[in-house]
N, C-alpha and C positions, 0 to 999 in steps of 0.2 A: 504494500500500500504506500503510496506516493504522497504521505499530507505534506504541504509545503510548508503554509503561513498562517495565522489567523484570519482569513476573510472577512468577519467579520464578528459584533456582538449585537444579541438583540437582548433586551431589560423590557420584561412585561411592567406597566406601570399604571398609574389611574387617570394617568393623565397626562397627553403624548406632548402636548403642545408647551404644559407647562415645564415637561421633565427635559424637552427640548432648551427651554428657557434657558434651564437651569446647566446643561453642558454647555450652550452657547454662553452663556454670558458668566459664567465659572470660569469656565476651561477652555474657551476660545475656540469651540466647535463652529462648522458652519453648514448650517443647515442646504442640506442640498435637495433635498425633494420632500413627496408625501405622498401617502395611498391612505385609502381607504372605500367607500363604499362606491364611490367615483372613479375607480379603477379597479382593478379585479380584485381586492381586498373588501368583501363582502361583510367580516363578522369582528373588523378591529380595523383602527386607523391606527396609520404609523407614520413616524415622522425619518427621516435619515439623516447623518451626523458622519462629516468628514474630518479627516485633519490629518493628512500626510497619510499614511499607512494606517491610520484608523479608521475604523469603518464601524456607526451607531445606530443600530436602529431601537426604536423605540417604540413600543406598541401600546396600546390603549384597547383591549376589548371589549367590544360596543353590542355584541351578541352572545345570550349566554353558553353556548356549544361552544366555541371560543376557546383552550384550554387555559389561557390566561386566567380567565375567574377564577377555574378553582387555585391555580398558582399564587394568585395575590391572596386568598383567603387563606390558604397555608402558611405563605412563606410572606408575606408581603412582597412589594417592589424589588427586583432582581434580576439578575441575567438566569435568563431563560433557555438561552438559546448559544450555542458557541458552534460559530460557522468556520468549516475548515476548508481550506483551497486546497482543491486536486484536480490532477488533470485529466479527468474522468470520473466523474460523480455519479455518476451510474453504474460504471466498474465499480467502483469504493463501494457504493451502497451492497453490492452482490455481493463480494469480498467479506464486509464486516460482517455482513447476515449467514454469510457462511462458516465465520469462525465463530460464532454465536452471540453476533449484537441481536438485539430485538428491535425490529425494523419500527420506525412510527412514521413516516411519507415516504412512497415508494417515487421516484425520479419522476421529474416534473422540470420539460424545458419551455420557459419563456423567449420572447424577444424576436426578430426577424433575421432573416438567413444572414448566415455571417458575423452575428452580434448575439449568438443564442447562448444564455445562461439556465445552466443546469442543478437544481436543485434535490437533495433526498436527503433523508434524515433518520439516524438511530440512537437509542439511547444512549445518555454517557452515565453520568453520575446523579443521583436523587433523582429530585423529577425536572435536569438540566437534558437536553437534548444535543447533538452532535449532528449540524446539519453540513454536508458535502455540499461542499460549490465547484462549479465549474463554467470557466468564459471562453468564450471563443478569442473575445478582445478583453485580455486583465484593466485597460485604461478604459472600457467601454462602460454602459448605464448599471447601476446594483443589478434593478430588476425590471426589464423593461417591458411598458404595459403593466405593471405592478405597480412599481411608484414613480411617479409622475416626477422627473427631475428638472427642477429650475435653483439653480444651486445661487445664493443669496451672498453679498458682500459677505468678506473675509471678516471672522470676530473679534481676531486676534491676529498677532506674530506667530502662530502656526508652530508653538516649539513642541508639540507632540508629535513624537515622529509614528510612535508602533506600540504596541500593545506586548511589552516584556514577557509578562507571565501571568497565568491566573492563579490566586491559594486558593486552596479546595479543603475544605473540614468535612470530614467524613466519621459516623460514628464508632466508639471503641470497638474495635476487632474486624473492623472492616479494611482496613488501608492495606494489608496484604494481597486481600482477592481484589480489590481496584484497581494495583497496581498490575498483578499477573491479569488483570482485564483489558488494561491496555498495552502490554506487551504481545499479548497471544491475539487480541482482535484488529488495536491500530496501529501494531507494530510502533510504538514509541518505545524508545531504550529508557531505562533507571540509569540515571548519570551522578544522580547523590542521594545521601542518605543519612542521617542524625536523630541523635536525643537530645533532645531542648530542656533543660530542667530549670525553672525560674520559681524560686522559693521556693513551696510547698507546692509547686503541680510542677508537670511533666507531660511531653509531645511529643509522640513519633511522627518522623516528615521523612519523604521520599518524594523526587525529584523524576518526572517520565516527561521527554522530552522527543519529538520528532527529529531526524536523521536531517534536515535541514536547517535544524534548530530553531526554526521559525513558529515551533507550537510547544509552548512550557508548561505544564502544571506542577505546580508544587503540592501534595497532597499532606492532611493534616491531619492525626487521629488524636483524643487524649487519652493520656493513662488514666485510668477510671482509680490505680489503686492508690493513686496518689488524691490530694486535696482538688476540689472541681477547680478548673480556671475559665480563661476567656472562651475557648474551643470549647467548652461543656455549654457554655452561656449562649456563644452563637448555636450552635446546634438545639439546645431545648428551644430561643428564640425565633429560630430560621424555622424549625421542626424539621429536621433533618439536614441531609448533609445539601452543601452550595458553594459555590464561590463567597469566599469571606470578603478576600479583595483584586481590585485589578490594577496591575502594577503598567503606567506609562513609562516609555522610554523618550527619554532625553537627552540632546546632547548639549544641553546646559541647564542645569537642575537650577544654579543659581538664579540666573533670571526667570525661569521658570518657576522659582518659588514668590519672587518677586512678583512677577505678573498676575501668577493666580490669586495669591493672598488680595494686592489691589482689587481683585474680580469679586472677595468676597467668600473666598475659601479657608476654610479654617485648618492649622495644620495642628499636630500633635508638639505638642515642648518638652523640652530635656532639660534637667536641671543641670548646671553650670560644672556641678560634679564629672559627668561624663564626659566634658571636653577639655578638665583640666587633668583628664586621664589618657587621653585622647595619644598625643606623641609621645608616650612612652609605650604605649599600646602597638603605635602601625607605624610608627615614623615619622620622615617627610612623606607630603601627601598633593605633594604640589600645590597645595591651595592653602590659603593663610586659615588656621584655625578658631580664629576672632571670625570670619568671614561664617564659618561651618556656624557657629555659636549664635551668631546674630541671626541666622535664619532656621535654626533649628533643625539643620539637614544633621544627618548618623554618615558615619565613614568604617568602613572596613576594608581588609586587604586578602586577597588570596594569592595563590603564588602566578599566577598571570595579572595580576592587578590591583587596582584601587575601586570601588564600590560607591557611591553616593547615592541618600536615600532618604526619604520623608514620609510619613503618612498620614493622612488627613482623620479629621475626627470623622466619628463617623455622625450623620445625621439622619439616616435613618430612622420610623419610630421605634426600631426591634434592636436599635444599635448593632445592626449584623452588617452590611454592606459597608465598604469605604477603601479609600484610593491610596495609592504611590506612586510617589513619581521616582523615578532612578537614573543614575546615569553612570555607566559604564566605563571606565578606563583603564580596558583592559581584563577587567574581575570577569569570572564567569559565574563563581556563585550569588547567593541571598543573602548576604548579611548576617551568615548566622549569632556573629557576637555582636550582634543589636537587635536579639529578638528580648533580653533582658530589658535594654532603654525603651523598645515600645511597647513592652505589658506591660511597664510601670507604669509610659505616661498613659496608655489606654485606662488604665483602674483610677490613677489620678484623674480623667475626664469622668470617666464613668459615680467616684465621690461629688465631683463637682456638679453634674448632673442631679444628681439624687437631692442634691444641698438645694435643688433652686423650687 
């Protein structure tokens, strides 16, 4: 199986127009199109959301057969949907169903000769689906005759390039057969692996990654025999397993924390402890550590590189979904000695929270 890249993400939401708002005028998305009952999109309006290598759709269902309803009554607002590029979505779909995905859209091409986009879909994880795309033209329309494209002045400086990686929380005892689920159905290798222990709770994480390294998950179970933590909190919240969060890539975090904060984005804080630990930890780092400090970015180092990282609070009402932005130089892994500085500052929001 051939998965290349993220194609795209879709977020069932209650509300396409507003959740569009809120990426554009956040995170300097730009709105490029819309479907709905006016185009072949009968039982949900959607809105779509670009920005370099990112691709957003957002759904609102408007009819209740729709699977969005019962998804948002579950799980609330989330990605629903993780769209993978291949070059043959209909081979991929036969392929996965044959090493035993459970099919839920059987191939479906849109669009006019020459520009046809190919669609099919099988389970991935919870009730998150894995939909196969495939373009004749990768620069040509999402979905055409689907959504209606008239793509809207730019919202931003456009510093989102690609979609890093998605975490995945999955429940206790389950991260083993997910993992051997997608090795044996979408052929993505296990590239890493750890124990996360932060105080009194404890994470197993594994890393399944596509052969073009264009499709990440980091997957996340908790140790049940340890004290609950954040991973027990999303899952009883989420009611199962989901994307926690979805990690942007950037090739400049700094002004990309700049801009989005300006936009109204809220990030997580570190107290001044962890930076005045910071050069005895990784070194030089090329970049002045007053600079890391003042914006609240995390730094880690692995033996190909430097790491830079932020995470957004989460604002969600289930406090499950929320963002990061990253940037690369060099590093290939996540951060793992900053998963300590973001449980802390996550429990410090989650106090702060509760206090209001």
């Amino acid at each position: 199986m051939d998965i290349q890249t993220i194609d795209h993400l879709e977020l069932y939401v209650h509300d396409a127009e507003e959740a569009a708002t809120r990426f554009r005028d956040g995170w300097g998305f730009t709105v490029h199109g819309r479907g709905g009952p006016d185009t072949a999109l009968r039982d949900c309006r959607s809105v779509l959301l670009r920005q370099h290598r990112v691709a957003l759709l957002v759904t609102e269902p408007i009819a209740a057969r729709h699977r969005g309803h019962e998804y948002l009554q579950r799980h609330g607002e989330g990605v629903a949907v993780v769209g993978l590029s291949v070059a043959d979505a209909g081979a991929a779909f036969a392929e996965a169903v044959e090493r035993g995905a459970e099919p839920l859209a059987p191939p479906v091409t849109v669009g006019p000769a020459g520009g046809e986009v190919t669609f099919a879909s099988v389970k991935g994880f919870g009730d998150v689906e894995h939909r196969f795309a495939s373009r004749r033209r990768p620069d040509g329309p999402f979905a055409p005759g689907v959504i209606a494209e008239e793509p809207e002045p730019a919202a931003g400086p456009g510093l989102l390039r690609a979609i890093d990686h998605l975490a995945v929380c999955v429940p206790a005892g389950e991260l083993k057969d997910t993992v051997r689920r997608y090795r044996e159905v979408f052929a993505l290798d296990q590239t890493f692996e750890e124990r996360i222990i932060v105080g009194s709770q404890a994470m197993e994480s594994k890393v399944v990654q596509s052969r073009t390294g264009g499709v990440t998950f980091t997957i996340i179970e908790p140790d049940t025999r340890l004290a609950p933590g954040q991973i027990d909190m999303f899952l009883r919240n989420h009611d199962g397993a989901g994307v926690q969060h979805v990690a942007f890539l950037t090739e400049d975090i700094r002004a990309g924390v700049r801009d989005c904060a300006e936009r109204g984005i809220a990030f997580l804080r570190t107290p001044a402890s962890y930076y005045d630990a910071l050069p005895d930890r990784l070194g030089p780092l090329g970049i002045p550590v007053k600079q890391l400090q003042e914006l609240n970015i995390l730094a880690d180092r692995d033996r190909t590189g430097v790491l830079l990282q932020i995470f957004t609070t989460s604002r969600h009402p289930r406090s499950t979904l929320f963002y990061e932005l990253i940037e690369r130089r060099g590093a290939l892994t996540f951060g793992s000695n900053n998963i300590k500085a973001l449980y802390e500052a996550v429990e410090r929001q989650q106090v702060a929270d509760r206090a209001l």
